[in-house]
C-alpha positions in Angstrom: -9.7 -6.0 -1.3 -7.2 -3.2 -0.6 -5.6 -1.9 -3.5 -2.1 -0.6 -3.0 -0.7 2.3 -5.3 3.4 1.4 -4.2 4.3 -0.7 -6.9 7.1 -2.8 -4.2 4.3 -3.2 -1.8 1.7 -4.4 -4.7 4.4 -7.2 -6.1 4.5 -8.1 -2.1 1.0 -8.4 -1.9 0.8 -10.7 -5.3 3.3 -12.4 -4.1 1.6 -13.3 -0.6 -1.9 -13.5 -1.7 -2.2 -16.9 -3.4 -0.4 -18.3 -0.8 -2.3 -17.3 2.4 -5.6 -15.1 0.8 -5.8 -11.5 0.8 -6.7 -10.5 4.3 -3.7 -12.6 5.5 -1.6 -10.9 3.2 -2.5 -7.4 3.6 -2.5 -8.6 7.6 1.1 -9.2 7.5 2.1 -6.0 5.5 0.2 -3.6 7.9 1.6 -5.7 10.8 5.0 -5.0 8.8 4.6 -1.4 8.2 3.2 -0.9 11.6 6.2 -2.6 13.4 8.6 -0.1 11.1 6.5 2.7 11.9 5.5 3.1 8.2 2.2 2.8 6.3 2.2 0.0 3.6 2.4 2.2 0.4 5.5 3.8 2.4 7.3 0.3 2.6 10.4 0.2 -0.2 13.3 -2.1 -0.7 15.3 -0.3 1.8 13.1 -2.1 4.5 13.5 -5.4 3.0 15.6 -7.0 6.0 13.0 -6.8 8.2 9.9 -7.1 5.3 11.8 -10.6 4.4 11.8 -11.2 8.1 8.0 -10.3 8.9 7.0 -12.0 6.0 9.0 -15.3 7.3 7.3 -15.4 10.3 4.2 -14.6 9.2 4.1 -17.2 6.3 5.7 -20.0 8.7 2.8 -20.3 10.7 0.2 -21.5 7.2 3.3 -22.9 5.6 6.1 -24.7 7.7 9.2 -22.7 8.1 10.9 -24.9 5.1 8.2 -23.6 2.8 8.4 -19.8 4.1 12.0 -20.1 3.9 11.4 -20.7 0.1 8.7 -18.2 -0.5 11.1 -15.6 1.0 14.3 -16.3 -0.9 11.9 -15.3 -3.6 10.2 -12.5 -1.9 13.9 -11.3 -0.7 14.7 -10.7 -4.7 12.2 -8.5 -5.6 13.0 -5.1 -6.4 
């Protein structure tokens, strides 16, 4: 398991991870990150549009988009 040293990307990760397992999880960060041209300990609450929006559709497909939609209200708050 990767462990992250940026403490928004960490409470992202714990979020995720019991949800979808860890490689899914860190899957969709990096694929987050990448698409913002960032590393994942770079990510911070100025990217959380677009984190809330990765996340969404990359939840959605294990979930069901009414599930995801839940799971990133949640994820949308954290700070």
């Amino acid at each position: 398991m990767k462990e992250y040293t940026n403490r928004y990307t960490k409470k992202l990760h714990s979020e995720l991870e019991p949800l979808v397992g860890t490689i899914i999880a860190q899957s969709i960060l990096k694929k987050i990150a990448d698409k913002l041209g960032k590393s994942e300990e770079s990510l911070s609450t100025i990217d959380r549009p677009e984190i809330v929006k990765g996340i969404e559709k990359g939840i959605a497909v294990f979930l069901g988009s009414e599930t995801a939609s839940k799971v990133v209200a949640k994820i949308g708050q954290i700070s």
